[in-house]
C-alpha positions in Angstrom: 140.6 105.4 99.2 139.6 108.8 97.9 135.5 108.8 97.6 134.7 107.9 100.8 131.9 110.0 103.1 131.4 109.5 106.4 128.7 111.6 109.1 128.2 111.0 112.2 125.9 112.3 115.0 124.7 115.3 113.0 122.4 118.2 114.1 122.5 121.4 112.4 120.2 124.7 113.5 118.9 127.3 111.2 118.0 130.7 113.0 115.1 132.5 111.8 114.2 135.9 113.1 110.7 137.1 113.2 109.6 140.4 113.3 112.5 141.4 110.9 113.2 144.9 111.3 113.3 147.1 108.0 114.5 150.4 108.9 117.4 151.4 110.7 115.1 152.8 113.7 112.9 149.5 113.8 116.6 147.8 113.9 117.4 150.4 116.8 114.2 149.8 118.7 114.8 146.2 118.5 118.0 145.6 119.8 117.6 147.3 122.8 114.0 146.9 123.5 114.6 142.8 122.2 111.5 142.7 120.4 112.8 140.6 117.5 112.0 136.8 118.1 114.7 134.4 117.3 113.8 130.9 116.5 116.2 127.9 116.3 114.7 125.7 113.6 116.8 121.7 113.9 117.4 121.2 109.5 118.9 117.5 110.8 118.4 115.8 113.6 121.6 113.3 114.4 122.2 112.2 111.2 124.4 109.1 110.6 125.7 107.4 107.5 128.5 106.0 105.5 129.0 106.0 102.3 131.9 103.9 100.3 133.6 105.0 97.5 132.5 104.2 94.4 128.3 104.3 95.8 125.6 106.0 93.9 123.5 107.1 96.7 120.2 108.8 95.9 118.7 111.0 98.6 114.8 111.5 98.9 111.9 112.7 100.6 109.7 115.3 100.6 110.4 119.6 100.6 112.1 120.6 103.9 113.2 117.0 104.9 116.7 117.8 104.8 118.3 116.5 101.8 119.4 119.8 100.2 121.3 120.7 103.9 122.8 117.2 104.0 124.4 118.5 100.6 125.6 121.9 101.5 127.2 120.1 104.7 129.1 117.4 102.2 130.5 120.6 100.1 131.6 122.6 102.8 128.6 125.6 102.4 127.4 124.7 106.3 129.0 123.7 109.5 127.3 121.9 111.8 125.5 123.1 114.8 127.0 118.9 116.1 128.6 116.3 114.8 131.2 115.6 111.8 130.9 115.1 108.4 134.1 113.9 106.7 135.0 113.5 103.1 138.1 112.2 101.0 139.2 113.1 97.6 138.1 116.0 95.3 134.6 117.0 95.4 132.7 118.6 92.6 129.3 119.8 93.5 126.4 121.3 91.2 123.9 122.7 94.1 122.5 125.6 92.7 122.4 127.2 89.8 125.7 129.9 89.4 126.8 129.3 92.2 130.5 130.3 92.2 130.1 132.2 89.0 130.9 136.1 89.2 128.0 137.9 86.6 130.6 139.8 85.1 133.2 137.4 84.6 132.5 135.7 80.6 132.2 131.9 80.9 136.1 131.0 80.3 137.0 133.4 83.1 134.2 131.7 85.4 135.6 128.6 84.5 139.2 129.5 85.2 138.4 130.9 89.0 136.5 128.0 89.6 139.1 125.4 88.1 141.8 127.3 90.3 139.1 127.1 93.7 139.3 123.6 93.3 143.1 123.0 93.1 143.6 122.9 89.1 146.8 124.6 87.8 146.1 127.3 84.5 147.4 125.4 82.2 145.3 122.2 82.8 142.1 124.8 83.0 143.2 125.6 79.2 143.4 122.3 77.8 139.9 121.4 79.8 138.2 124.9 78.3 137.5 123.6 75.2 136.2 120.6 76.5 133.5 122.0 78.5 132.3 124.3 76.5 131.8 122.0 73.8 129.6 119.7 75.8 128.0 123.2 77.5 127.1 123.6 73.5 128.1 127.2 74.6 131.3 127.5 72.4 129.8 131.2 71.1 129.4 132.3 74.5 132.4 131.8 76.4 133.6 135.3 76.3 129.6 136.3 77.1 129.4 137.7 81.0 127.2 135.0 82.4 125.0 137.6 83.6 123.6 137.4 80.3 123.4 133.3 80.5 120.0 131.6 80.6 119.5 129.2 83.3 119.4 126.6 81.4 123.3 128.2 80.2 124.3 128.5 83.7 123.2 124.8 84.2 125.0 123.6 81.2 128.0 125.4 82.0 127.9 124.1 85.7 127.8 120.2 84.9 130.3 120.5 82.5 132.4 122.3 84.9 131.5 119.5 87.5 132.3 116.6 85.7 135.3 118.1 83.7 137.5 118.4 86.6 137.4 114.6 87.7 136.0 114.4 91.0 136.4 111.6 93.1 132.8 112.6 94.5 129.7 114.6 92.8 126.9 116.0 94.5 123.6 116.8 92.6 120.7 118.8 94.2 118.0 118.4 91.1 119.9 121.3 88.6 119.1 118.4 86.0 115.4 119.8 86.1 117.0 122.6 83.8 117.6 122.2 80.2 116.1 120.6 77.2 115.3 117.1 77.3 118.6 116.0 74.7 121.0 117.7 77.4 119.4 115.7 80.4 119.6 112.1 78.4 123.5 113.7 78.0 124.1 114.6 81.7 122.2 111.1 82.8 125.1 109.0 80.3 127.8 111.1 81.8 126.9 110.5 85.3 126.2 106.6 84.1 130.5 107.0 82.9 131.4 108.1 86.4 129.0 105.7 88.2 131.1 103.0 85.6 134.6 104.8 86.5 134.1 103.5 90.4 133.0 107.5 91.3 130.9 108.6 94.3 127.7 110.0 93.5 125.1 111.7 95.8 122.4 112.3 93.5 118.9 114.5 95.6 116.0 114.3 93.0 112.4 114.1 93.1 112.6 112.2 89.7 112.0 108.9 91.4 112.7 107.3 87.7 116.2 108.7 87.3 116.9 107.9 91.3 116.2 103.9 90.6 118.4 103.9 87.2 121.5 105.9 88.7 121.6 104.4 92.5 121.9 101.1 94.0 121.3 102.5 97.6 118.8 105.3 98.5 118.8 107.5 102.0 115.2 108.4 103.0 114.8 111.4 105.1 112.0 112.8 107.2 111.8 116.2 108.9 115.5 115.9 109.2 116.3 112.4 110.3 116.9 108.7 108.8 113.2 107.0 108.1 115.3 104.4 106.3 118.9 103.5 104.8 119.0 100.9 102.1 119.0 99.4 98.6 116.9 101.7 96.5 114.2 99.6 95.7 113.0 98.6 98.7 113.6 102.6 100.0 111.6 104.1 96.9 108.6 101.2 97.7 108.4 102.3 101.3 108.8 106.0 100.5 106.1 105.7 97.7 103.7 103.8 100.4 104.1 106.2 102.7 103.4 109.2 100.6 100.8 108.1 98.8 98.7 107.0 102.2 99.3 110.1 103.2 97.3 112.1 100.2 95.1 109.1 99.3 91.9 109.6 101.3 90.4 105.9 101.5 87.5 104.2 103.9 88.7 100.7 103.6 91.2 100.2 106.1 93.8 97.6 105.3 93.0 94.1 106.8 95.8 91.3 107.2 95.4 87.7 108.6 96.2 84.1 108.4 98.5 81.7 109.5 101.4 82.9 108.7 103.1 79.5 107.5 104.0 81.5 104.1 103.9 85.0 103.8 104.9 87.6 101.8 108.5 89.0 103.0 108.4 92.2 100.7 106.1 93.2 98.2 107.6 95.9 95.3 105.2 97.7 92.6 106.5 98.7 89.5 105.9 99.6 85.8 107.1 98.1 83.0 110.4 99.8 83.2 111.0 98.1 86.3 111.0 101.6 88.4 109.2 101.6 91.8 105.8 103.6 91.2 102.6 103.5 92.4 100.9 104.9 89.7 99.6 103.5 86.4 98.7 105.3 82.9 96.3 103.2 80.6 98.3 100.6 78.5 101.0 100.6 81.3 101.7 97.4 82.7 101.3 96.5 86.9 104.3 94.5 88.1 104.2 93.5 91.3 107.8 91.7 92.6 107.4 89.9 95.3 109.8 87.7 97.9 107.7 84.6 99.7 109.0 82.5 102.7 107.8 79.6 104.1 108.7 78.2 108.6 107.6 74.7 107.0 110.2 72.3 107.3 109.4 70.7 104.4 108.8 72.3 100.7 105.3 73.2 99.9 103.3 73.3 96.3 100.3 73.9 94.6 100.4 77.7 96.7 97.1 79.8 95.0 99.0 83.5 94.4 96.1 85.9 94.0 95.4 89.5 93.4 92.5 91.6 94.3 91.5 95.5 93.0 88.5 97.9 95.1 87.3 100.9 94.8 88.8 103.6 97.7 85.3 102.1 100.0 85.9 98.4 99.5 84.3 97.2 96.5 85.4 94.5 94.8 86.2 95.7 91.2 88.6 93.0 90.0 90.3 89.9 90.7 91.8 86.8 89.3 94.7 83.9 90.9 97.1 81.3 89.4 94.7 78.8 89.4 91.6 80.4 88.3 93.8 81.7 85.2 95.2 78.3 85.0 99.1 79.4 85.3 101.6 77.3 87.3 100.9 76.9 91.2 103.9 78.2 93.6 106.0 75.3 94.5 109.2 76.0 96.4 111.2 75.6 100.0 112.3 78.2 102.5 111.9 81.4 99.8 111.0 82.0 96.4 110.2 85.2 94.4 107.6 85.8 92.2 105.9 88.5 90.1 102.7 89.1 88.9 102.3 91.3 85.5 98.6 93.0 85.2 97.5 94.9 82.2 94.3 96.9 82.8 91.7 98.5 80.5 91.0 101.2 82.4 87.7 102.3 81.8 87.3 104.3 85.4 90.4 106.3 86.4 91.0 107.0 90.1 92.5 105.4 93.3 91.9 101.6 93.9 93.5 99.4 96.6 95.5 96.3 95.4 95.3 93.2 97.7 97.4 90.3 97.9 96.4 86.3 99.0 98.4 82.6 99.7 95.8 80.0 100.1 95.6 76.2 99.8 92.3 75.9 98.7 92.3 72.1 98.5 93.6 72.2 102.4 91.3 75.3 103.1 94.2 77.1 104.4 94.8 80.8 104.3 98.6 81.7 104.4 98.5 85.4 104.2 96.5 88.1 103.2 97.0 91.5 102.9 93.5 93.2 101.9 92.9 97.1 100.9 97.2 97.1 101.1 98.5 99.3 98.7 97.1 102.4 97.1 97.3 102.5 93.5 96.2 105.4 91.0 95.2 104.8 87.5 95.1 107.7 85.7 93.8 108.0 81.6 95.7 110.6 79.4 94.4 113.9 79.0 91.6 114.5 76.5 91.3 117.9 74.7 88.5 119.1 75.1 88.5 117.6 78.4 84.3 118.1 78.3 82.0 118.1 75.4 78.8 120.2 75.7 75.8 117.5 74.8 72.8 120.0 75.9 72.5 123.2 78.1 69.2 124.3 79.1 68.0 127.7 80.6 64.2 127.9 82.2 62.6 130.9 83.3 59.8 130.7 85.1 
């Protein structure tokens, strides 16, 4: 079936020179003197996955991970150093912005070159102009060079190129940044059509809230290799974790024990939305989704489910169960999931840590618990003025 991706095993090297040369002599004095320093930097590091046709795969992780390479390698752009990356079906890619797009050529001529680059007779290119430009909402400025385009034009015109042609797969490296907030809800419900049309998508954003809505299955990557392959939630969760130990500075340091009888399998925060987040504006709900197992052979009940909030060195700000708020005790065999909604007046903004607990209290039993475990912010909307001046007072003495 056309849609289908496949890479396996791989590696791609940048060079980068140092001590570029910026004359003609320096060039000279270089080459035969080899002064210039040439550095083979490793963009992916044996790469492997699979993608069906028909997937919305989102790509993530941080600047210089590799996700805008993996892209360039699915369109074509770069070889690689080892390895193959194979692709069926028609692919329509929005990478960067003009790319393919002469500056002098007006918008209906773009469009033409590129409709013929990618295997589409003239005639079909005619009845499809009207079409894009319409949904560009650039129907004055199709016989405009593009030189004279905005970026948010060139963006416009892209996409609509893209997803005019009918691709069997579309790659999108975060052009949807660009434009006014109406044309991004369009592009989203378009992309939503060809997710519902049974298309490939390979969406690379940094808009974690777009990522959970349009893909099922996210690809994590780290300095140019797999951290993890899987449904998005659970990716997004892990990724989130990580980054948010990594720039929240903390001296509690996270503390698990118990018996291990039941215990929590996987443990998702979210807002009210549903998306993956770790970070919570005032009058936004906490949800926290998780999946419980039990090894007991027999079903268990009257499980205390508890939460506990501290400040970044330990303090106890807040905490509460289902039996101290007199909702129902967790009864169940083998698994169950359960969710926790919090709504917080946040009166201190800043970083807490959010424990979690499974206790019998009646047998004196602790389960599992998993204290100081995940990093949360709270933040409070911006005030304006920010400060008020109350007194100011200047001695001399």
């Amino acid at each position: 079936m056309s849609g289908g991706i496949r890479m396996k095993n791989v590696t791609l090297y940048y060079r980068l020179y140092h001590d570029r040369a910026v004359t003609l002599r320096e060039t000279m004095l270089n080459l035969f003197n080899r002064k210039t320093r040439i550095e083979n930097f490793m963009a992916l590091d044996d790469v492997s996955f699979n993608i069906e046709p028909g997937e919305s795969v989102a790509i993530i992780g941080s600047n210089g991970a590799g996700k805008s390479t993996t892209l360039k390698i699915l369109a074509g752009i770069y070889i690689p150093t080892s390895g193959t990356a194979d692709s069926t079906g028609r692919i329509a890619s929005l990478l960067d912005l003009g790319v393919g797009f002469h500056p002098d050529l007006t918008g209906e001529e773009n469009l033409m070159l590129n409709g013929a680059l990618l295997g589409l007779g003239r005639n079909d290119m005619k009845k499809l102009v009207p079409e894009i430009a319409d949904f560009a909402q650039l129907e004055r400025f199709m016989d405009t060079p593009v030189k004279y385009y905005s970026s948010g034009m060139f963006m416009r015109l892209g996409f609509s190129l893209a997803t005019a042609v009918d691709p069997d797969i579309l790659l999108i490296d975060e052009v949807l940044a660009v434009g006014d907030v109406g044309f991004q809800n369009r592009c989203y419900e378009r992309i939503w059509d060809f997710r519902q049309k049974g298309k490939t998508i390979i969406f690379v954003s940094h808009d974690l809230d777009a990522v959970s809505k349009l893909c099922e299955r996210a690809i994590w990557l780290h300095e140019g290799r797999i951290e993890m392959d899987g449904d998005a939630d659970s990716v997004l969760s892990a990724y989130l974790e990580t980054s948010q130990k990594k720039y929240i500075s903390t001296t509690a340091t996270p503390k698990e024990w118990g018996s291990r009888e039941i215990w929590f399998d996987s443990v998702i925060l979210r807002n009210a939305d549903g998306t993956p987040s770790r970070t919570f504006r005032r009058g936004e709900r906490i949800v926290i989704d998780t999946l419980i197992k039990s090894r007991l052979p027999s079903g268990v009940d009257n499980v205390v489910f508890g939460f506990s909030i501290h400040r970044p060195d330990g303090e106890t700000v807040i905490g509460s169960n289902n039996l101290e708020m007199n909702q129902p005790l967790l009864k169940f065999q083998g698994s169950v999931s359960s969710r926790i909604e919090i709504d917080l007046d946040i009166a201190e903004p800043g970083t807490y840590l959010l424990g979690l607990a499974l206790t019998d209290p009646e047998a004196s039993r602790d389960y599992h618990w998993q204290e100081f475990f995940y990093p949360i912010a709270l933040i409070e909307e911006r005030k304006d003025p920010p400060l008020r001046l109350s007194e100011a007072i200047w001695i001399q003495e």
